[in-house]
C-alpha positions as CSV (number, residue, x, y, z in Angstrom):
1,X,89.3,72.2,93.4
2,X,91.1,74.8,92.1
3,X,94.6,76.2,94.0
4,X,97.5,78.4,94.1
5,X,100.6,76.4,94.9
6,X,103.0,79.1,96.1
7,X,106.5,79.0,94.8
8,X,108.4,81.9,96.2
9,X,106.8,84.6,98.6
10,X,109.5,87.8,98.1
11,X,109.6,90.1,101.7
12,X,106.1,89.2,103.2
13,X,102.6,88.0,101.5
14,X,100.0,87.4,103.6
15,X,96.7,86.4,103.2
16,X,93.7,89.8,103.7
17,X,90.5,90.5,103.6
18,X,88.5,93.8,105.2
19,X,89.2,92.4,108.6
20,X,87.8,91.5,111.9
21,X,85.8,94.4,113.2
22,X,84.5,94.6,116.7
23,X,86.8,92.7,118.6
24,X,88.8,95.3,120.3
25,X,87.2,94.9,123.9
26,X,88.9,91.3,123.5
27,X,92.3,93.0,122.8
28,X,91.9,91.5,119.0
29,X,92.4,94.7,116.0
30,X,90.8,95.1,112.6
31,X,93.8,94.1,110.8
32,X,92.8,93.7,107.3
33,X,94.1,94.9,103.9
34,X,96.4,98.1,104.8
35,X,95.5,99.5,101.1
36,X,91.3,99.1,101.4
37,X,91.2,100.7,98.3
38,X,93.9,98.1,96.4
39,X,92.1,95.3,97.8
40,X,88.5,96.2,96.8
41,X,89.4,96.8,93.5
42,X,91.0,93.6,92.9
43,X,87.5,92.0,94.2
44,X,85.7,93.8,92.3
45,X,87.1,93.5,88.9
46,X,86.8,89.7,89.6
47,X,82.4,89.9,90.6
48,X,84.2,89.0,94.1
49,X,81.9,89.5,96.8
50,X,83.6,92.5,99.0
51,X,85.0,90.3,101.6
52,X,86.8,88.1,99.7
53,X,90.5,87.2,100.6
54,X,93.4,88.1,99.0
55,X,97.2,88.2,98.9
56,X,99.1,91.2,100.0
57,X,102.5,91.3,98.7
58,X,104.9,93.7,100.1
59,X,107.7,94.7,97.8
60,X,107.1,92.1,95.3
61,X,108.7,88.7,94.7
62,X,105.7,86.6,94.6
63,X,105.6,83.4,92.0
64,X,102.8,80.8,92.2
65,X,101.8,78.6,90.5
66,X,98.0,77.6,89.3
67,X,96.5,74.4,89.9
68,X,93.5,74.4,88.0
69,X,92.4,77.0,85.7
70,X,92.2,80.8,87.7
71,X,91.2,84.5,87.2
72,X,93.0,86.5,89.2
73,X,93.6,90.6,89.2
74,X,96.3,92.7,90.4
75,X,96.6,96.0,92.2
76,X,98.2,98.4,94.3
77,X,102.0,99.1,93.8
78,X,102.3,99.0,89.9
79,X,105.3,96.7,89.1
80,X,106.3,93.6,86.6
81,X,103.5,90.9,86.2
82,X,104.0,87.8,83.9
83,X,101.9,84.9,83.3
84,X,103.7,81.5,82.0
85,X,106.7,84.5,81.5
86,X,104.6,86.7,78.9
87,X,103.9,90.2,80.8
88,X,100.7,91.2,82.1
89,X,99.1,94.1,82.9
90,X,97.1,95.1,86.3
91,X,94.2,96.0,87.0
92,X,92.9,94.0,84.5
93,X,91.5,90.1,84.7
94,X,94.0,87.6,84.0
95,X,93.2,84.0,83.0
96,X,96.5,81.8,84.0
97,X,95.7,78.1,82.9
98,X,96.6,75.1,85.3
99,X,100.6,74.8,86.0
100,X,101.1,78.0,84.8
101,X,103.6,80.2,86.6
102,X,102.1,83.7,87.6
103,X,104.9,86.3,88.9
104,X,105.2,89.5,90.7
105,X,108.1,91.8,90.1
106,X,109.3,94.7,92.2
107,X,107.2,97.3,92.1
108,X,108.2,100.9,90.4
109,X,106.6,103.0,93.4
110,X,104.5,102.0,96.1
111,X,104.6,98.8,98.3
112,X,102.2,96.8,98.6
113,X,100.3,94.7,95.6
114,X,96.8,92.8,96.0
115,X,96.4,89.7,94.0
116,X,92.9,88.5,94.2
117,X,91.8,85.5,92.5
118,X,87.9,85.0,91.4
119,X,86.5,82.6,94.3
120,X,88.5,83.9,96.9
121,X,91.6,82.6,98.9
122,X,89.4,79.9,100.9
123,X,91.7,79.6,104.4
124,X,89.8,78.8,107.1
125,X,88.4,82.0,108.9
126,X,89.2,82.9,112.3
127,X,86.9,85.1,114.4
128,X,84.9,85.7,111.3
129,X,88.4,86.9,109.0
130,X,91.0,85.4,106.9
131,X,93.7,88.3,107.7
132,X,96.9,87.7,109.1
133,X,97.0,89.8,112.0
134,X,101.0,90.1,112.3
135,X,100.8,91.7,115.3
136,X,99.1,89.5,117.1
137,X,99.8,86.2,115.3
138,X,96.0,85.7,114.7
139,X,94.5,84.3,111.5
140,X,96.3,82.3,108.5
141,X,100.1,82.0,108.7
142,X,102.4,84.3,107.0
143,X,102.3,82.8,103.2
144,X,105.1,80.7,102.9
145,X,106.9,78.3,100.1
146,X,105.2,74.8,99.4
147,X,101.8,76.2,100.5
148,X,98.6,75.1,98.4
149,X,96.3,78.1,98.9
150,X,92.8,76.7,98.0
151,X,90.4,79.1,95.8
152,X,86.7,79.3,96.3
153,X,84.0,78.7,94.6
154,X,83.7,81.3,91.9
155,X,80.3,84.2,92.8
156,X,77.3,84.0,90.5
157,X,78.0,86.9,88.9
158,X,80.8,87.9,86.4
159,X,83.2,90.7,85.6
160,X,81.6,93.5,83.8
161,X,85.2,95.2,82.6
162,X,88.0,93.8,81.3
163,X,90.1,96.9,83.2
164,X,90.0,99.8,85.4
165,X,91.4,102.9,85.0
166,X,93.5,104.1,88.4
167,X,95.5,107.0,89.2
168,X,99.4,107.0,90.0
169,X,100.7,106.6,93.1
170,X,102.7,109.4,94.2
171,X,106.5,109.1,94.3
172,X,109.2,109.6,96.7
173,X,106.6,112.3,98.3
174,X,103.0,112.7,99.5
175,X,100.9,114.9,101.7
176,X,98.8,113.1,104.0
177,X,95.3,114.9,105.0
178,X,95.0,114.8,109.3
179,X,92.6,115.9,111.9
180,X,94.2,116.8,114.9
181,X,94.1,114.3,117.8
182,X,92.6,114.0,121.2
183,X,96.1,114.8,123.0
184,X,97.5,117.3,120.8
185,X,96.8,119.5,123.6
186,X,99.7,117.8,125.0
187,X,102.1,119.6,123.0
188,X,103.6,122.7,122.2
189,X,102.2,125.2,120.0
190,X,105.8,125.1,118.0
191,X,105.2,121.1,117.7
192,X,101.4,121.3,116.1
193,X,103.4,124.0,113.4
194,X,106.4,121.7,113.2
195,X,103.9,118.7,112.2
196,X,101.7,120.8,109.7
197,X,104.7,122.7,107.8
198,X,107.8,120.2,108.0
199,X,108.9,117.0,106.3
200,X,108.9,113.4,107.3
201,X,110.2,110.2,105.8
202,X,108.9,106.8,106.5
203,X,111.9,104.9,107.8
204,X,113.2,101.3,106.9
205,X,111.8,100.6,110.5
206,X,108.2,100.0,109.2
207,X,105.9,97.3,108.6
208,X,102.2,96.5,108.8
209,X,101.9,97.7,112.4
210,X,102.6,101.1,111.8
211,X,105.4,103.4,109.8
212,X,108.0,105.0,111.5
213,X,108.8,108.6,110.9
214,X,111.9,110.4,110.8
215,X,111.8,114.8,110.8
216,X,111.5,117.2,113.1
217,X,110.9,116.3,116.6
218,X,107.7,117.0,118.0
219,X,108.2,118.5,122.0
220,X,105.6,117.9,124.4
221,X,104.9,120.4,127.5
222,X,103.2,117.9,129.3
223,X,105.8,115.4,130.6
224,X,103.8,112.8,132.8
225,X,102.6,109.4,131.5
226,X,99.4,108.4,129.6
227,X,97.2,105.9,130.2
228,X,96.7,103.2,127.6
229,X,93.5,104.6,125.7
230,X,92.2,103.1,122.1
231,X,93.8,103.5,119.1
232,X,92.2,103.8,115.6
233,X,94.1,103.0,111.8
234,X,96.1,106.2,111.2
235,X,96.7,107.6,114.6
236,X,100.0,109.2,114.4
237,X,101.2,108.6,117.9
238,X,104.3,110.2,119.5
239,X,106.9,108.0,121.6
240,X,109.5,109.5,123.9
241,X,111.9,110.1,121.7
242,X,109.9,112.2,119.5
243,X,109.6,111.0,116.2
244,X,105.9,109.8,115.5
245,X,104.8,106.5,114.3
246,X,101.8,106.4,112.2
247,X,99.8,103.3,112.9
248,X,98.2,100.8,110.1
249,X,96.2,97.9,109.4
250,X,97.5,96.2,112.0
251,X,98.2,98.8,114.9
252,X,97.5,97.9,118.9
253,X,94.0,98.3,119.9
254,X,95.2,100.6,123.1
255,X,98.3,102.6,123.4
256,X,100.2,105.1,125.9
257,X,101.6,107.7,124.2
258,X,99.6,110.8,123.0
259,X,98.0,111.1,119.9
260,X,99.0,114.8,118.2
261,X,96.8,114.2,114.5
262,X,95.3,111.6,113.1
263,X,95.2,110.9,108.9
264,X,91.9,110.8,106.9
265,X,90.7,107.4,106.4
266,X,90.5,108.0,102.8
267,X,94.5,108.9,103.0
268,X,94.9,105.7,104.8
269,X,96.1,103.5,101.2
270,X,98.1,106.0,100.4
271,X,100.0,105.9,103.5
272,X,100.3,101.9,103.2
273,X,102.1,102.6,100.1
274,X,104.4,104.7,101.4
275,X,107.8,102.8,101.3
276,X,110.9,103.2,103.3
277,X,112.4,106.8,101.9
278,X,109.5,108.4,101.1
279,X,108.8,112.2,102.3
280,X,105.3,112.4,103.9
281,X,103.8,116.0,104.6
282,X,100.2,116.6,106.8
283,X,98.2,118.6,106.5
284,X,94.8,119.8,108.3
């Protein structure tokens, strides 16, 4: 059976599909690929079906090696990729023959890359979902060095393209679309302008929980304490001290702290690409 033997894993890889809906009663989130859009691409270039697993690779640095012949496709963050040390391009199909090397440079902008490989990442599944929720330690380990990732049996169908064409991620800035959120009446009218006209920037505090913002600070008039109430993927919820923390694919179900906007689910990828020092704006 064919494998990926895994060689070096850079910052974090972990292993994501679309996640493990329906499970919050049970204290148990979505988690999934924090880039949907990355990770469905990748599948589909490959005739994957759409929950196939993946690896997400944050920052680059991943090198593995095939065991057996695989086709594998890269998105998200655009950086270096080399097969056997010959460069590659993404979002394409790849063909790396058995005991070749297949590497992952840092990417140019962006965070997070999606290697998919045509059969799937075939860990066992756990409450119906191969992501690594890193929040709550649920689903395959963190990818680590000496792992043999087993690949699936490859779909019925086949690719039909060679490539796809995708737009470029934004840079050091991008405006996030948001809907404002069930306790925004919680705050000031001055904080609701604050969060639609000023600047934030994702601090080196973030991770696959949720980003961590750093701007203006948003005041609240209503000082008392929340109840813990459900959370959804992009809720950008405000702690004490004021700067918001935008939550991602792997955010608490519940949380205690108001909620004054939360982003579009079709912004959602773009704010998983957002790396530490990049300038996010909102707007409604």
């Amino acid at each position: 059976m064919a494998g990926l033997e895994v060689l070096e894993t850079g910052m974090l890889t972990t292993v994501q599909d679309a996640g493990r809906p329906g499970h919050a009663s049970l204290g148990v989130g979505r988690s999934g690929a924090a880039d949907a859009a990355s990770y469905a691409l990748a599948n589909r270039l490959l005739a994957n079906p759409p929950g196939a697993a993946a690896l997400e690779v944050t920052f680059g640095g991943l090198r593995l090696r095939a065991r057996g012949t695989v086709t594998v496709a890269v998105t998200g963050a655009p950086g270096p990729v080399s097969v056997d040390g010959r460069g590659a391009a993404m979002n394409t199909v790849l063909s790396v023959p058995d005991g070749a090397e297949l590497r992952l440079g840092v990417p140019t902008r962006g965070l997070r890359g999606y290697l998919a490989v045509r059969g799937g990442v075939d860990v066992p599944p756990v409450l119906g979902s191969r992501s690594t929720d890193t929040l709550a330690d649920l689903g395959p380990a963190r990818v680590a060095p000496g792992a043999l990732l087993p690949v699936g049996a490859p779909p019925a169908g086949f690719p039909v393209t060679d490539a796809a064409p995708v737009a470029e991620l934004p840079g050091t800035e991008t405006t996030l679309r948001v809907v404002l959120g069930p306790r925004h009446d919680w705050f000031t009218p001055d904080a609701v302008r604050t969060l639609l006209s000023g600047v934030y920037e994702v601090s080196g505090r973030s991770d696959r929980v949720g980003a961590r913002l750093l701007g203006p600070p948003l005041d609240r008039h209503r000082k008392e304490e929340l109840p813990s109430e459900g959370m959804v993927p992009g809720s950008l919820q405000i702690p004490t001290d004021g700067d918001p923390v935008l939550f991602l694919a792997d955010h608490p179900v519940t949380g205690g702290y108001p909620v004054i906007a939360v982003v579009a689910s079709e912004d959602l990828p773009r704010a998983a690409q957002a790396r530490p020092g990049t300038r996010l704006r909102f707007r409604l």
